[in-house]
N, CA, C and O atoms as a DFTB+ gen file, in Angstrom:
668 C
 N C O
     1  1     -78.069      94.154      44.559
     2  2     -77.950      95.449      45.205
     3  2     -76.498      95.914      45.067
     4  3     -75.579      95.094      45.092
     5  1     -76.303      97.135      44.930
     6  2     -75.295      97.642      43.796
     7  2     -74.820      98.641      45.353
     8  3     -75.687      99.420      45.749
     9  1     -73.680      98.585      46.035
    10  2     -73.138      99.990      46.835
    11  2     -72.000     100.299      46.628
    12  3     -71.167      99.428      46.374
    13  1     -71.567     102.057      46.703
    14  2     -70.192     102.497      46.484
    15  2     -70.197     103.220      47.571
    16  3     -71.161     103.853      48.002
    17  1     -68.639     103.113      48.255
    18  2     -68.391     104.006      49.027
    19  2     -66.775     104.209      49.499
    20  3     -65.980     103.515      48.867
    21  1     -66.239     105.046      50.493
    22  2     -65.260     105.101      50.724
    23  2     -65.094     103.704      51.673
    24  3     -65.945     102.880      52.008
    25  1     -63.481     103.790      52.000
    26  2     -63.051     102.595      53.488
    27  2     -62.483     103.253      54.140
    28  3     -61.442     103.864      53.898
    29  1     -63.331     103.201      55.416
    30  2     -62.221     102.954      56.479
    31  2     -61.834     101.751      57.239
    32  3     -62.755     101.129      57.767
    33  1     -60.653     101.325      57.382
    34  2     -60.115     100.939      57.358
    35  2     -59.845     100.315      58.956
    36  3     -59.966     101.157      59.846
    37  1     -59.468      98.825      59.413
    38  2     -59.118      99.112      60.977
    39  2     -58.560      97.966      60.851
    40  3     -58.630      97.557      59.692
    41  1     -57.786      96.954      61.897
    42  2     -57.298      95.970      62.746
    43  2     -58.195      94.892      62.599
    44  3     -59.334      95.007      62.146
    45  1     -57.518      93.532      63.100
    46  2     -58.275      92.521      63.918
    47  2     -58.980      93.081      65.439
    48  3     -59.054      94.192      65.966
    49  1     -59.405      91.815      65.796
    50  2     -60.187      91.692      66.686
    51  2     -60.729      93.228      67.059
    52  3     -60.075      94.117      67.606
    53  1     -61.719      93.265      66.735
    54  2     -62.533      94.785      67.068
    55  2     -63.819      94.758      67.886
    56  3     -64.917      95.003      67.388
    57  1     -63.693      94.552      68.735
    58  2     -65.004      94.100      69.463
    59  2     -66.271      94.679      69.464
    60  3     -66.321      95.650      68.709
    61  1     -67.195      94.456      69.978
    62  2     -68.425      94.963      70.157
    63  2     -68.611      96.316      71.003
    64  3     -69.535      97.128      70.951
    65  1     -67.506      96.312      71.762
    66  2     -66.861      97.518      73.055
    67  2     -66.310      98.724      72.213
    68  3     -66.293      99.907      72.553
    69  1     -65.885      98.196      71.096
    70  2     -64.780      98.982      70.468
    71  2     -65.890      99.806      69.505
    72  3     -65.683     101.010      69.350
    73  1     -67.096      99.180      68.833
    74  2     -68.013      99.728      67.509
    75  2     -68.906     100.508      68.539
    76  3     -69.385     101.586      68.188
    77  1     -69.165      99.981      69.874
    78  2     -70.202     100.535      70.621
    79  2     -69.801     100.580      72.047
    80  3     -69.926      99.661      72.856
    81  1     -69.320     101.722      72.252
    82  2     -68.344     100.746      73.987
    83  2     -70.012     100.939      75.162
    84  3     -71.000     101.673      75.135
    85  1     -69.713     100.257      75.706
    86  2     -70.627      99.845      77.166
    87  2     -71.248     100.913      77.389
    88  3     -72.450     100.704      77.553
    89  1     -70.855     102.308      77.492
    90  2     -71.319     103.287      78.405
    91  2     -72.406     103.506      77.784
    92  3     -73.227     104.139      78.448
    93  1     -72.707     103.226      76.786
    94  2     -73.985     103.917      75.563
    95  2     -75.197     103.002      75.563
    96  3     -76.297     103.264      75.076
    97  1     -74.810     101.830      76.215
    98  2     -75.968     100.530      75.717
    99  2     -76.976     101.087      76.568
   100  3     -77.935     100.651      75.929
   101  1     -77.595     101.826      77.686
   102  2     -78.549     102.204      77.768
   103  2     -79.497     103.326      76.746
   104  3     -80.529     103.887      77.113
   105  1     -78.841     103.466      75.398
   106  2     -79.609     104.172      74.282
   107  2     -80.095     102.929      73.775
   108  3     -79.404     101.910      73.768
   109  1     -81.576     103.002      73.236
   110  2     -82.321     102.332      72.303
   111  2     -82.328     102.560      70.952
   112  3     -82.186     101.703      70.079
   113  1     -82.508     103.806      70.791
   114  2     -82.750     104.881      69.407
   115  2     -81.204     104.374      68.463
   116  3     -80.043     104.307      68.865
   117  1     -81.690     104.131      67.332
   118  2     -80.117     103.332      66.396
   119  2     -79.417     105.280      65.933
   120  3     -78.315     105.435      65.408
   121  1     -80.313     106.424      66.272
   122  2     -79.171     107.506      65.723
   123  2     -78.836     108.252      66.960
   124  3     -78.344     109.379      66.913
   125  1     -79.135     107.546      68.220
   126  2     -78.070     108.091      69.368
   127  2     -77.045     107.560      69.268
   128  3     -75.965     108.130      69.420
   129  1     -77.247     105.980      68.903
   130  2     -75.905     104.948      69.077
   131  2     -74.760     105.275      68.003
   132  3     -73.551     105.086      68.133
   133  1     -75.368     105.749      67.038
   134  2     -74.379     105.972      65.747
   135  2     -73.492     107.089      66.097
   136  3     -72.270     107.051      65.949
   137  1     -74.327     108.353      66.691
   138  2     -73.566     109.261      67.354
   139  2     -72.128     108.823      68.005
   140  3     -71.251     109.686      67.951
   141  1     -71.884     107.905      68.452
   142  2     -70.790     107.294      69.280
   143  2     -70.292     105.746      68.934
   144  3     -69.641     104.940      69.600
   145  1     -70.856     105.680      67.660
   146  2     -70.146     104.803      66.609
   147  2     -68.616     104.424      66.387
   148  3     -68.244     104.655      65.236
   149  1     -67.591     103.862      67.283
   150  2     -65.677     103.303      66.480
   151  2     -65.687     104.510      67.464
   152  3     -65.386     105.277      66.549
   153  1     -65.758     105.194      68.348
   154  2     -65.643     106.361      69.058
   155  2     -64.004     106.149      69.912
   156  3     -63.042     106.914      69.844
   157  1     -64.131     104.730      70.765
   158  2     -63.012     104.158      71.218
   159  2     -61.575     103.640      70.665
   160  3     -60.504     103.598      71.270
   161  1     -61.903     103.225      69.219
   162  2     -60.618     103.307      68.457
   163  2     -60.357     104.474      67.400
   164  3     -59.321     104.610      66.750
   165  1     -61.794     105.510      67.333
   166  2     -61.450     106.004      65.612
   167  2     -62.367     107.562      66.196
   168  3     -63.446     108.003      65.801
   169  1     -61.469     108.073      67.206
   170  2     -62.740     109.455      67.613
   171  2     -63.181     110.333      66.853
   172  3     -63.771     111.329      67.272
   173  1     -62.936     110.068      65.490
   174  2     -63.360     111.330      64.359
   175  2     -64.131     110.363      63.448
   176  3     -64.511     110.891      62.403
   177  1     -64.474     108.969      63.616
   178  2     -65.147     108.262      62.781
   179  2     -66.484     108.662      62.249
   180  3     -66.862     108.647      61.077
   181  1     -67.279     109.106      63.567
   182  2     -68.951     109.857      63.101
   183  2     -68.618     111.097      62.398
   184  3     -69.548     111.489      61.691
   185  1     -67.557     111.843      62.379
   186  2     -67.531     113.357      61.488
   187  2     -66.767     112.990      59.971
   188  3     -66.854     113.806      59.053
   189  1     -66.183     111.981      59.836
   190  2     -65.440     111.472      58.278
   191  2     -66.334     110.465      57.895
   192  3     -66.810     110.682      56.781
   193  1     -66.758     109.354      58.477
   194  2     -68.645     108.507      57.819
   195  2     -69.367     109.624      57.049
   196  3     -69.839     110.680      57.470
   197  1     -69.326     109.117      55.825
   198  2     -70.610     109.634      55.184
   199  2     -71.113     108.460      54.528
   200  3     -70.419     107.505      54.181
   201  1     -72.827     108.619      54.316
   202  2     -73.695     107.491      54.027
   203  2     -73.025     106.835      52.666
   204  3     -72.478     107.299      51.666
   205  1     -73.261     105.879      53.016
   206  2     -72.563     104.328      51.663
   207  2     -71.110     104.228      51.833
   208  3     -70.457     103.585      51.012
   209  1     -70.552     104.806      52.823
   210  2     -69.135     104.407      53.154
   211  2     -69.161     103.014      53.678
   212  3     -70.204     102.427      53.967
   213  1     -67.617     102.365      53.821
   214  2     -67.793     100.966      53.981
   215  2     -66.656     101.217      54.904
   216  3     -65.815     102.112      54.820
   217  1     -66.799      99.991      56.075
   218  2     -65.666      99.515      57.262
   219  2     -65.383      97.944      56.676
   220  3     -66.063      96.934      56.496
   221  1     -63.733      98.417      56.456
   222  2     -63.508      97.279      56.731
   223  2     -61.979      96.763      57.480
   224  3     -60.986      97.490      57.517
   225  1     -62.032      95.518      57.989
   226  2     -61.151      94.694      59.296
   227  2     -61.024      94.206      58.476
   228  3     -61.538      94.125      57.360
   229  1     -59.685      93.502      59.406
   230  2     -58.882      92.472      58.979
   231  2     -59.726      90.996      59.549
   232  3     -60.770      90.543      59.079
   233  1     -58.884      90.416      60.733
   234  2     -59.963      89.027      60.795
   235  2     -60.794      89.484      62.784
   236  3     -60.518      90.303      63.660
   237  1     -61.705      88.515      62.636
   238  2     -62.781      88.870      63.879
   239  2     -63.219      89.962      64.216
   240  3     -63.196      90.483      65.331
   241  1     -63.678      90.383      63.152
   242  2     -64.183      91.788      63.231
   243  2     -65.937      91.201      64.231
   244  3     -66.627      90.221      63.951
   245  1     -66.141      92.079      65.198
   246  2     -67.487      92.373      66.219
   247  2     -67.176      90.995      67.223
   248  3     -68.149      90.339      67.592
   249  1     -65.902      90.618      67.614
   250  2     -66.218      89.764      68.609
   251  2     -66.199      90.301      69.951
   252  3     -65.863      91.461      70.186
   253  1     -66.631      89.295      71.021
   254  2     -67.114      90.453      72.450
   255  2     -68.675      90.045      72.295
   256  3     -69.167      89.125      71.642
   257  1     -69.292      91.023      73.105
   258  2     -70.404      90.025      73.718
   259  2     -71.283      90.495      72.138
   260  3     -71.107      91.089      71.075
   261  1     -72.480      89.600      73.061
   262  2     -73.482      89.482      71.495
   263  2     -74.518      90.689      71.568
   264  3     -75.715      90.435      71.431
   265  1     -74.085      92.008      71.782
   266  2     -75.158      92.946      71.935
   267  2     -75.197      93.147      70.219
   268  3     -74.354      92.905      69.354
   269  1     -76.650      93.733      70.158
   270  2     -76.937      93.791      68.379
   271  2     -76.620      95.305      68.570
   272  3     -76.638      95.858      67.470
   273  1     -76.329      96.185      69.611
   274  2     -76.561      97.753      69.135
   275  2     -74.911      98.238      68.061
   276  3     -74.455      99.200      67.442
   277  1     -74.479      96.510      68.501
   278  2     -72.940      97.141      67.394
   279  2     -73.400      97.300      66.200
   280  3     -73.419      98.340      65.541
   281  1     -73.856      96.036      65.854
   282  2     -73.999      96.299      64.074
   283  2     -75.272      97.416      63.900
   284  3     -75.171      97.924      62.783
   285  1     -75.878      97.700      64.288
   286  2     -77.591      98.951      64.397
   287  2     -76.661     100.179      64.105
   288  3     -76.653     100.840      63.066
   289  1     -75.520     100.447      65.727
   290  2     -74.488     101.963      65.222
   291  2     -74.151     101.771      64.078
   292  3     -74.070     102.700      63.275
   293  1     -73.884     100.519      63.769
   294  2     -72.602     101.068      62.123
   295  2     -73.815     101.295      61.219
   296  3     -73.904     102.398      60.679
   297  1     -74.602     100.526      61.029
   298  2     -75.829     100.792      59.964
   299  2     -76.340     102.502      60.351
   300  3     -76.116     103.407      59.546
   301  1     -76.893     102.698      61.405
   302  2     -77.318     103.968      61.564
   303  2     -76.413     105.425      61.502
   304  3     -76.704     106.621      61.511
   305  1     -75.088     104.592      61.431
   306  2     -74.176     105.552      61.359
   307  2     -74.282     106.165      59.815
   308  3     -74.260     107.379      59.608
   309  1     -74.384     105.308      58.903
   310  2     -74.185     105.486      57.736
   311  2     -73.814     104.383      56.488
   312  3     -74.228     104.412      55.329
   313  1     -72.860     103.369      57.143
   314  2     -72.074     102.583      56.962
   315  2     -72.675     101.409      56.215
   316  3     -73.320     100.656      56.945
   317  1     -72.596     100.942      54.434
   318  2     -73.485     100.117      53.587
   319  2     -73.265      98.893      53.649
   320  3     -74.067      98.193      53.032
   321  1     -71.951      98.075      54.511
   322  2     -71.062      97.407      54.247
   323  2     -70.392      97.257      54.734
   324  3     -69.622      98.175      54.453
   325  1     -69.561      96.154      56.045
   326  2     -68.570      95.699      56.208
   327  2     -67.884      94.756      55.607
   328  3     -68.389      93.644      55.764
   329  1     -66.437      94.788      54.657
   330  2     -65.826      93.751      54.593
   331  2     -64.637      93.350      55.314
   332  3     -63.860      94.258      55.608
   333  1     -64.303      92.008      55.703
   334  2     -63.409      91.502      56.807
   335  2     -62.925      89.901      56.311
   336  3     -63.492      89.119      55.547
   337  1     -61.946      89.799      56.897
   338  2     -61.265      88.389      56.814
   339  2     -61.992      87.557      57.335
   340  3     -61.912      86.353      57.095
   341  1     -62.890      88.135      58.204
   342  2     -63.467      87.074      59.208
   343  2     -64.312      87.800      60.323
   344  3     -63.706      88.692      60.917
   345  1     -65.658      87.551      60.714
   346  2     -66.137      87.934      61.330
   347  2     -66.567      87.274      62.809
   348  3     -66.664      86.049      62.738
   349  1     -66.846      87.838      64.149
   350  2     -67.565      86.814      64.781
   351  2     -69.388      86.416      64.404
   352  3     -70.337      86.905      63.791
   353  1     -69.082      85.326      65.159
   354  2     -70.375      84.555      64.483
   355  2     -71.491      84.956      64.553
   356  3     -72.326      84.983      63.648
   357  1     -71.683      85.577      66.506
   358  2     -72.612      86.017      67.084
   359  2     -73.036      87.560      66.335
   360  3     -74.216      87.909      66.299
   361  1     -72.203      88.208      65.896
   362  2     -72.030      89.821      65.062
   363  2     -72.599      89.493      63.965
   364  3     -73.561      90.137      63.547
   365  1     -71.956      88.132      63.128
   366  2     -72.499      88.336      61.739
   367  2     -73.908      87.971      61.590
   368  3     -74.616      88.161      60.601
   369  1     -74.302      87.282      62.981
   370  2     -75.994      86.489      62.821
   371  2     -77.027      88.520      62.750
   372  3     -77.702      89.152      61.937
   373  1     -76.376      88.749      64.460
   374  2     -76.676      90.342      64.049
   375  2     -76.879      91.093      63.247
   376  3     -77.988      91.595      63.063
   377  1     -75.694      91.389      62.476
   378  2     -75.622      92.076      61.349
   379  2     -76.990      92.154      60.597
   380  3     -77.877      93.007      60.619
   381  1     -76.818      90.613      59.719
   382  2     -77.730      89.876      59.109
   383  2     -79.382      89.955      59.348
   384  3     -80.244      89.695      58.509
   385  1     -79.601      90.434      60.883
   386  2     -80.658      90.386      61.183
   387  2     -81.483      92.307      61.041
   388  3     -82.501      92.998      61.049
   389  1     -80.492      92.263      60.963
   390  2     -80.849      93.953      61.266
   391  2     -80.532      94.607      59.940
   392  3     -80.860      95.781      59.767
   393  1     -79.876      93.879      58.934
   394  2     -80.091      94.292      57.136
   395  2     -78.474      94.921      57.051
   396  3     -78.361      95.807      56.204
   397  1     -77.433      94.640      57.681
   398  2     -76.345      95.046      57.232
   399  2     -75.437      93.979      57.257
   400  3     -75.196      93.040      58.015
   401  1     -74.779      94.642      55.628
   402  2     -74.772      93.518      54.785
   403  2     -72.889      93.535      55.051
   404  3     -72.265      94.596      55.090
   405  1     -72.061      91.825      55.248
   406  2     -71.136      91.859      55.797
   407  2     -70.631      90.814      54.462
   408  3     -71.252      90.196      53.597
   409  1     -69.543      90.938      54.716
   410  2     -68.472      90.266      53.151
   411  2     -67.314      89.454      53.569
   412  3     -66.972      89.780      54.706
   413  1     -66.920      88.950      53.299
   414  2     -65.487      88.147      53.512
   415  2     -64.799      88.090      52.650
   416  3     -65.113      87.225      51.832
   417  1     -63.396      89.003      52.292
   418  2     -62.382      88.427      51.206
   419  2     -61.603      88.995      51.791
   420  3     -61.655      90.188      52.091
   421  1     -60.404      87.907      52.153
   422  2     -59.125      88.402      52.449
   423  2     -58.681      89.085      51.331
   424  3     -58.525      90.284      51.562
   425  1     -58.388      88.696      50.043
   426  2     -58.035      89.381      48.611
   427  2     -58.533      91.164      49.011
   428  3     -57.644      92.006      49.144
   429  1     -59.670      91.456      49.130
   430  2     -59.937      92.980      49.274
   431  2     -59.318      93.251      50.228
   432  3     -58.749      94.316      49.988
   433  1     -59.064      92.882      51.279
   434  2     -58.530      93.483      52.887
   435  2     -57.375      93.474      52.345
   436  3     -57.083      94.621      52.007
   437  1     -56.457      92.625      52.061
   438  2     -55.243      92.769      51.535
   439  2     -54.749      94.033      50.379
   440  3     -53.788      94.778      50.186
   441  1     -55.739      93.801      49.938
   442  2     -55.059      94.926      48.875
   443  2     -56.602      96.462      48.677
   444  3     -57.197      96.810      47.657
   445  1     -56.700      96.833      49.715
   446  2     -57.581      97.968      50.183
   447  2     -56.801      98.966      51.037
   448  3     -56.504      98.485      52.131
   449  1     -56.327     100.395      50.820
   450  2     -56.417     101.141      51.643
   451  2     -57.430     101.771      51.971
   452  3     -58.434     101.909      51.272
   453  1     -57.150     102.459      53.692
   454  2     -58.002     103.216      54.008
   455  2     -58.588     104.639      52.991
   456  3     -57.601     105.030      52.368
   457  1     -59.140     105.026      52.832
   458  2     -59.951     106.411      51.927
   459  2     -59.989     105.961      50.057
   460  3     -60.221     106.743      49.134
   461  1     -59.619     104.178      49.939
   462  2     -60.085     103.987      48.601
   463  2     -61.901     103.558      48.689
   464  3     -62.735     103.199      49.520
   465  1     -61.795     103.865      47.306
   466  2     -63.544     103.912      46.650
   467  2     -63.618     102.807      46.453
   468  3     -62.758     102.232      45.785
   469  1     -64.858     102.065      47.071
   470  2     -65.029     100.133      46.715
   471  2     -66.391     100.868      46.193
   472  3     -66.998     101.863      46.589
   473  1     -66.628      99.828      44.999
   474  2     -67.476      99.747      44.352
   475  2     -68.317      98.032      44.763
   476  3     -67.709      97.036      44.370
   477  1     -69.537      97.844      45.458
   478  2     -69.598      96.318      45.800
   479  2     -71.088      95.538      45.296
   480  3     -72.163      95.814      45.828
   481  1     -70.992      94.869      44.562
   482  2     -72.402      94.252      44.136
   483  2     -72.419      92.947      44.682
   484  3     -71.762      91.924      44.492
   485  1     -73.825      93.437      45.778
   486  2     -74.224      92.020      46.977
   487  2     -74.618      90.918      46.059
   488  3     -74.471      89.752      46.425
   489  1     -75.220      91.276      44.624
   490  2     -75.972      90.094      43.944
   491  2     -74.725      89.289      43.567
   492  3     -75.053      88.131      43.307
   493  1     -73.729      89.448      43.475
   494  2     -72.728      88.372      42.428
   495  2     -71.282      88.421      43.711
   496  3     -70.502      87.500      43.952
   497  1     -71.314      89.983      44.425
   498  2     -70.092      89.102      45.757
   499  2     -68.887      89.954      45.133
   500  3     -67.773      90.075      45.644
   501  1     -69.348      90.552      43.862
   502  2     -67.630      91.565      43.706
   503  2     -67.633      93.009      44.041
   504  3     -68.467      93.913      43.973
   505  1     -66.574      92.916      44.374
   506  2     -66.167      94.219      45.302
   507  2     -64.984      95.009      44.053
   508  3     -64.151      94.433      43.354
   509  1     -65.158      95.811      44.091
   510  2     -64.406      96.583      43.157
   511  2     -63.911      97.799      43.580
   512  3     -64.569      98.727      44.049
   513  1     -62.183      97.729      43.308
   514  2     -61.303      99.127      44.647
   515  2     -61.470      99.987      43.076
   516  3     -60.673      99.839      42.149
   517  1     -62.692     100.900      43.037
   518  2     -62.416     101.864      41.891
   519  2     -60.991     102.794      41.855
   520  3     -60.514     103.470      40.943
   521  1     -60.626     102.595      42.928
   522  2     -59.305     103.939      43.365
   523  2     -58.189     102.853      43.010
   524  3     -57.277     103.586      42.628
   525  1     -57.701     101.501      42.905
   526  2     -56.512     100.967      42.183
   527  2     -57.089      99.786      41.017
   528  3     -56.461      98.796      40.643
   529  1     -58.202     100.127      40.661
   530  2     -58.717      99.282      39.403
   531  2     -58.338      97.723      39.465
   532  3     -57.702      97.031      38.670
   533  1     -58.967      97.405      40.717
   534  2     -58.679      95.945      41.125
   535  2     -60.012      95.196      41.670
   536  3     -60.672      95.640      42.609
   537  1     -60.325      94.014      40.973
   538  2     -61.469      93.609      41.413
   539  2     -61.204      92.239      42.248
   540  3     -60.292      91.461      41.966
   541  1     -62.119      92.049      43.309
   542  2     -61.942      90.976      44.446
   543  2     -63.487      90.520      44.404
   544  3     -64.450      91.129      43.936
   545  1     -63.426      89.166      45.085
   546  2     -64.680      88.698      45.381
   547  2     -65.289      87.799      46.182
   548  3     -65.027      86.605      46.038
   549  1     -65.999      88.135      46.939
   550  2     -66.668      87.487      48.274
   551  2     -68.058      86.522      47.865
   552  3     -68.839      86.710      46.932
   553  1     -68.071      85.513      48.823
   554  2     -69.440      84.654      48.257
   555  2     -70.652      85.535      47.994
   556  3     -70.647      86.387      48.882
   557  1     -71.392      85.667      47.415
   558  2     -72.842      86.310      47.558
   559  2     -73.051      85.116      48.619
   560  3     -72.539      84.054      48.972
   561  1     -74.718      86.442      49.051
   562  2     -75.463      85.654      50.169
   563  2     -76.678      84.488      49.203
   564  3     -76.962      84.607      48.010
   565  1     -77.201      83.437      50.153
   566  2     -77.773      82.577      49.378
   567  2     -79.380      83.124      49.338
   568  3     -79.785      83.601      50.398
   569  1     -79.972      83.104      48.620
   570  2     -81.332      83.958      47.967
   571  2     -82.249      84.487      49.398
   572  3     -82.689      85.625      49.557
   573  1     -82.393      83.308      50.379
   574  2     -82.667      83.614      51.716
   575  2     -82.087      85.135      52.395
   576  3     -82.537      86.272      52.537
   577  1     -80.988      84.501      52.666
   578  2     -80.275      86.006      53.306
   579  2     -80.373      87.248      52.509
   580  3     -80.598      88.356      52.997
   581  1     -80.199      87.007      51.308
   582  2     -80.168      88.176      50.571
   583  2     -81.523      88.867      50.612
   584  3     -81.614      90.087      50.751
   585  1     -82.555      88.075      50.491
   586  2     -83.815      88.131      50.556
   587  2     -84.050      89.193      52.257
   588  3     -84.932      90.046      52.159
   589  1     -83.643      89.154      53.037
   590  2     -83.155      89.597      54.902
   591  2     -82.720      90.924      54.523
   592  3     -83.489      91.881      54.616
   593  1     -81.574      91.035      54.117
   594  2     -80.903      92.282      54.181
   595  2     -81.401      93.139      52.776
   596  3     -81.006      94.302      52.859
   597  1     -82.067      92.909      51.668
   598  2     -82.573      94.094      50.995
   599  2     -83.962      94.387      51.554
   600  3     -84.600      95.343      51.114
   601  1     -84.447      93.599      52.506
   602  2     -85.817      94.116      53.294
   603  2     -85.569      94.870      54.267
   604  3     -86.426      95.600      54.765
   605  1     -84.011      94.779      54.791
   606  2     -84.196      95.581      55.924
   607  2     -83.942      95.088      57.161
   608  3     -83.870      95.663      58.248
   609  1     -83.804      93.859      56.833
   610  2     -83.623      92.578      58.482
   611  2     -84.478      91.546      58.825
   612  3     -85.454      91.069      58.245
   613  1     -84.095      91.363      59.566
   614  2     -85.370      90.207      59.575
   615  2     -86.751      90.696      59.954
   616  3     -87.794      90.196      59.533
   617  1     -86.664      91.721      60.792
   618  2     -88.143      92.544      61.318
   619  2     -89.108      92.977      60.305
   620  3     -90.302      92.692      60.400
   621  1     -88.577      93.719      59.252
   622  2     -88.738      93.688      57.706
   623  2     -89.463      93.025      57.265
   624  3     -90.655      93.284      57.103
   625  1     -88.704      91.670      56.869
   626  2     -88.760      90.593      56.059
   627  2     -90.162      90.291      56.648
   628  3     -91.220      90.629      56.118
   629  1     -90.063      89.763      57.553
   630  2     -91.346      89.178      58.657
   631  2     -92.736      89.929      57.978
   632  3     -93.615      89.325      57.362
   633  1     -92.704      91.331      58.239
   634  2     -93.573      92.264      57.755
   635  2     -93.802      91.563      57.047
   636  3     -94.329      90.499      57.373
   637  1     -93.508      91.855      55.806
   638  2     -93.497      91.761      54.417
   639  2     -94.328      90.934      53.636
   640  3     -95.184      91.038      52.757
   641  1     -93.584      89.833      54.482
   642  2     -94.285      88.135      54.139
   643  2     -95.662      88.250      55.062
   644  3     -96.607      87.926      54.343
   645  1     -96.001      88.512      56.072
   646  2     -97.062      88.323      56.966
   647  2     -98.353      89.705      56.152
   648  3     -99.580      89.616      56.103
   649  1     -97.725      90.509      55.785
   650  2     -98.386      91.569      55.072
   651  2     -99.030      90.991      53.548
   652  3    -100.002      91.309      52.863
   653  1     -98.003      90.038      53.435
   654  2     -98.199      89.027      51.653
   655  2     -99.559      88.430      51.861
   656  3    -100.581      88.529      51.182
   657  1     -99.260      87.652      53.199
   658  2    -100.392      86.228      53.413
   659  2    -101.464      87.221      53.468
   660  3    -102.381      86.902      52.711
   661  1    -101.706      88.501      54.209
   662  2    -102.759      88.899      54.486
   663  2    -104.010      89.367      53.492
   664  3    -105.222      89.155      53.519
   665  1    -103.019      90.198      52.489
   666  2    -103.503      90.095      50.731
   667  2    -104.565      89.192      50.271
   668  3    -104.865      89.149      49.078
């Protein structure tokens, strides 16, 4: 799976408060939550997101409690892709579950500004800054996971396979 998009760009530790702050967790719907998506660190983030754009942190990006509506806003926001130095654990199981797809290379964070064009292919893990013609690269996911996030999440996946057996 092949995505391009712009970065924006942010800090360590970014919590779950920070992608989705508290006041909102009584929304269910993933395009109320997106509405108020980085709202607390980045208040123009939902009007500069456009679809296949990518966020990316430095290290512990989504730590803070384990609500899933963080990673749901960034997906519903628009957002194809987080890459980060480092994620929390409880965020990246999230992520993962809900089909948004998260990366690790310090090499890209390091040498990424905010509003460059990443070019990123989930099958092989390279990330490519089309805007300084520099290529970086993160593990691919192992056939399993990958298998999760081009279905859509695990809710998806489940379908899918249970829809197979039924055949």
């Amino acid at each position: 799976m092949k995505l391009k998009g712009k970065v924006h760009k942010y800090g360590a530790n970014v919590d779950t408060d920070a992608i989705i702050p508290a006041r909102y967790l009584y929304m269910s719907e993933a395009a109320d939550l997106a509405k108020h998506c980085m709202e607390d660190i980045d208040q123009d983030f939902v009007k500069k997101v456009k679809p296949g754009d990518i966020i990316m942190a430095t290290t512990n990006f989504g730590c803070g409690s384990s609500r899933e509506h963080a990673p749901l806003a960034i997906k519903a926001a628009g957002v194809s892709c987080v890459i980060a130095k480092s994620f929390a654990r409880i965020f990246f199981r999230n992520a993962i579950n809900i089909g948004l797809p998260l990366l690790e290379s310090e090499e890209a964070v390091d040498n990424t500004e905010p509003g460059d064009i990443l070019e990123v292919n989930l099958d092989t893990g390279e990330i490519r800054n089309v805007t300084r013609k520099k290529v970086f690269h993160a593990k691919p996911y192992p056939d399993f996971m990958a298998g999760l996030i081009s279905a859509g999440g695990l809710v998806e996946y489940t379908k899918t396979k249970l829809a197979g057996r039924r055949a």
